[in-house]
N, C-alpha and C positions, 0 to 999 in steps of 0.2 A: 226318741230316747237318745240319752249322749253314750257313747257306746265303747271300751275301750278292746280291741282284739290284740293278745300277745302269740306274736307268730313262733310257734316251735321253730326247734334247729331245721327239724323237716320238710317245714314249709317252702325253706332259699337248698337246700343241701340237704341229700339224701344219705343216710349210712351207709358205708361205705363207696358213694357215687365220685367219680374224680370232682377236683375242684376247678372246675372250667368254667368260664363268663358263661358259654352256650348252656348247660346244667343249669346254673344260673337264672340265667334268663326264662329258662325251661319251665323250672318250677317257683319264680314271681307269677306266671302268666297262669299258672293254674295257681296260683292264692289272690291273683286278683279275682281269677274267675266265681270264685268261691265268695271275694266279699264283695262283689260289685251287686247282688242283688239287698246289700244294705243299703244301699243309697236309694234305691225303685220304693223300701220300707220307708223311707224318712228317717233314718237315723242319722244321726253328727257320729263322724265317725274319728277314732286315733287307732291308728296302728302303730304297734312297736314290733319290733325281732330281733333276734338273736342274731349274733354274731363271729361264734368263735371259730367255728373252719376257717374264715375268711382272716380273721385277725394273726391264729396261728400260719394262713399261707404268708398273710406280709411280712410275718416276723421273720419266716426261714428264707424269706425274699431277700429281706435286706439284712442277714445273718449272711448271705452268699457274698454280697460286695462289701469286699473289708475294705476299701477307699474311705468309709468313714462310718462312725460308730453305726450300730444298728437303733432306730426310731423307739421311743417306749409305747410301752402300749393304751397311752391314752390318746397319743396322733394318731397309730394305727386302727384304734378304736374310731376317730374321729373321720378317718380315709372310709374305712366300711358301711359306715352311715351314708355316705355322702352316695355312693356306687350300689350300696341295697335302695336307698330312698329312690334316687336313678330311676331303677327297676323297678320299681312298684309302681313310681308314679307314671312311667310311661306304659304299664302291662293294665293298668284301671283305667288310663287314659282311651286306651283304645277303645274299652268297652263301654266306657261312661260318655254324657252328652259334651259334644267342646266347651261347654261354655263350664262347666262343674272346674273352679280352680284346686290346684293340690298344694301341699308346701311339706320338705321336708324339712325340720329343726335341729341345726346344733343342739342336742343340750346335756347340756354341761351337769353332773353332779354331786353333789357333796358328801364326802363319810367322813370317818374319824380317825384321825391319825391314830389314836389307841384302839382303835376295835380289835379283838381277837384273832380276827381272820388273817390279819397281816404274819401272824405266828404260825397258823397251820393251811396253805395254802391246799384249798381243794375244787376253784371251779377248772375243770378240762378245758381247753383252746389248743386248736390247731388238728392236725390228722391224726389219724390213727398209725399206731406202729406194733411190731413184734415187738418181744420184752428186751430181745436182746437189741433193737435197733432204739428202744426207747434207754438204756441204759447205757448204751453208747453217746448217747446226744447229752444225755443227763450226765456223763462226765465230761465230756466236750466245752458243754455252754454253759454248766450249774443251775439247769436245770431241777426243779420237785415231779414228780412224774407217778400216776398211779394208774391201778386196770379198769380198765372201761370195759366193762364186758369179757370178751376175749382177748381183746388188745390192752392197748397202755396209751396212755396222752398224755402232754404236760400238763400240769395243773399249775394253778397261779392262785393271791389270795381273792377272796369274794367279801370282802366288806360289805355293812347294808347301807343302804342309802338312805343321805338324811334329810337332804332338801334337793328342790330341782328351779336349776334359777331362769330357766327361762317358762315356766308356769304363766304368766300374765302377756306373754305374745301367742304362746300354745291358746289358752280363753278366745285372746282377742279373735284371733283367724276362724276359730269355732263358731264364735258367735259372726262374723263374716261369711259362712257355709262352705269352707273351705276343708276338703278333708286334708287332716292334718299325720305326718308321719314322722314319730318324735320317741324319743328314749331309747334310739337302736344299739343293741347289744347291752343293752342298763345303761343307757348311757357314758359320757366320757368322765370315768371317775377324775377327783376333783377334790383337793382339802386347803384350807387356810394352814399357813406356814408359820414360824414364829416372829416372822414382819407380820402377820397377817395378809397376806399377799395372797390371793389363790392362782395352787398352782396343780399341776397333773400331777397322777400317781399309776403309778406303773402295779395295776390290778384288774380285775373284772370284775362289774358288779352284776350279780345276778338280773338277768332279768325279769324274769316272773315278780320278785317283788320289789325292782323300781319299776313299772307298769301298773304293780298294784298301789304302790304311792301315787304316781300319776295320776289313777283313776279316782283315785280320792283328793287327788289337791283342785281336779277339775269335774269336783261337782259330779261323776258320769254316774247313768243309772246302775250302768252293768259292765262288770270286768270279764271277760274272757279269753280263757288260753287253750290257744289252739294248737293239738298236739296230736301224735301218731295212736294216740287211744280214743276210743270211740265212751269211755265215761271211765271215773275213778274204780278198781274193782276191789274187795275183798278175796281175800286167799285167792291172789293172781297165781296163775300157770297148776293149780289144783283141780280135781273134778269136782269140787262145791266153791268154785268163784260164782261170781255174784257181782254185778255191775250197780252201782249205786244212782238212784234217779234224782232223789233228795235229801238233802240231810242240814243238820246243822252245824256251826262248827262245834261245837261244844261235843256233841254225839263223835264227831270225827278225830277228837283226843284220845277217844278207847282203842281207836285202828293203828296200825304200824303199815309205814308207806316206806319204803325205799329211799334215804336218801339221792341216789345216787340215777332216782326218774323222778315217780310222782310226789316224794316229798314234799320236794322246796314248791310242789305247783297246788298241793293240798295245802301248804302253810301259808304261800300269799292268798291265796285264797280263802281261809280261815280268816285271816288279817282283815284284808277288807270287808270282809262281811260285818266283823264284828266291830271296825272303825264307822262303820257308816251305816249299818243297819242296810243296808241291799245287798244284793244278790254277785253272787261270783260262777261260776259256770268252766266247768273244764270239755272238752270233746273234740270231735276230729275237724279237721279245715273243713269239710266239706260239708259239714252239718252244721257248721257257725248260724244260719237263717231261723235254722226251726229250734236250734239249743237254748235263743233266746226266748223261744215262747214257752222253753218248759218240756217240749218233746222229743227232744234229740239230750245227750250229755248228762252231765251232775252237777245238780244246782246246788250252791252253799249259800245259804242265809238265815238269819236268826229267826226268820217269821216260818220254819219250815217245825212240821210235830216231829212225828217218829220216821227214822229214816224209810225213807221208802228205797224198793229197786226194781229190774226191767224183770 
């Protein structure tokens, strides 16, 4: 099967964990561990991940040297890719056979100079902070800045994404048996200008649903996002939660998810099931093996009856 896995924030960086290369490196080396037994299955595999600890460290990196203006965030977006793919490719290397090639992809992609998002900025990038250390920085730099749990982070806008322009070298390497590592952090956002010129935009594009556009521009059987929850739940943190096994999306319009976790990972997920008629799958890194066959996670697709759960 062609197989697309979206690596959670937690897979590269732990909440609250410093943001150090060795961390880093730490936790690449257990999410390779985790999807190196896709390749023993036969699957074609894409990985994508996140990237906004990383992108927020470069921003206050080069916020520190006023010698010249600070980078926007679709270089810095473009830097992180380069340095997560790094780390993957060399932490599967170990464990895979020498001869299994990897590739990580620039790719580049597209939204809409009018989209909404660009008005109400809400994806978080970069550390966490007290209120009063994020309201300090938020008059500093102008900064938008909202709570994250107990903390506060910047936030930035989240456009969606409309096309991904390196899709037919992504194919090609696939169809080569190349595991391929592509779309990191959504991608480097991306819009045509009024020369029509494409050019960077200083945003984040969610990831979860450019992954899920990925997985649908390349054909794959099955989308998967890999996150710090072991399956979707109903009435989370109540004593009648209820983990979801299967469902469809349409059943999953009656529930209310959290913007602010499983939302946006129940809506991509929604999305491609309902663009492609297969299957989307949420659960934990470490059950990514068996969530594919149905017995780990929560499967979203349209061929599923009445919700089931564990």
């Amino acid at each position: 099967m062609r197989v697309v896995v979206a690596l959670g924030g937690n897979a590269l960086l732990r909440r609250g964990e410093a943001m150090t290369a060795e961390n880093q490196r730490k936790n690449a080396r257990i999410a390779a561990e985790a999807l190196a037994p896709l390749y023993d299955d036969g699957h074609e595999v894409v990985i994508t991940h996140g990237n906004g600890p990383q992108v927020g460290l470069l921003a206050l990196q080069g916020a520190a040297y006023e010698q010249v203006e600070a980078y926007p965030l679709d270089v810095l977006g473009a830097e992180t890719v380069g340095m997560i793919g790094y780390m993957i490719e060399q932490e599967l290397g170990n464990l895979l056979p020498f001869e299994k090639p990897f590739a990580t992809i620039l790719t580049q992609v597209e939204v809409d100079p009018n989209d909404p998002a660009f008005k109400d900025p809400t994806k978080p990038i970069g550390p966490l902070y007290s209120k009063e250390e994020a309201e300090k920085l938020a008059d500093e730099k102008g900064w938008s800045i909202r709570e994250d749990g107990d903390k506060w982070r910047r936030v930035v806008p989240s456009p969606l994404p409309k096309h991904i322009f390196e899709i037919r070298p992504i194919k090609w390497l696939l169809d080569h048996d190349v595991l391929v590592i592509a779309a990191g952090g959504g991608g480097i956002p991306t819009m045509y200008n009024e020369e029509k010129k494409l050019v960077g935009v200083e945003c984040v594009i969610d990831k979860d649903r450019c992954s899920g556009l990925l997985a649908k521009e390349i054909d794959a059987d099955v989308y998967i996002m890999a996150t710090d929850a072991d399956a979707v739940y109903l009435d989370w943190g109540t004593p009648s939660q209820r983990a979801i096994k299967t469902a469809s999306p349409d059943a999953l319009d009656a529930y209310g998810f959290a913007a602010g976790s499983m939302g946006p990972k129940v809506e991509a997920a929604q999305t491609f099931a309902r663009q492609t008629g297969k299957k989307s799958v949420i659960c934990t890194l470490s059950e990514v093996p068996q969530a594919i066959l149905g017995e780990k996670g929560t499967s979203i697709t349209t061929a599923a009856g009445e919700t089931t759960f564990y």
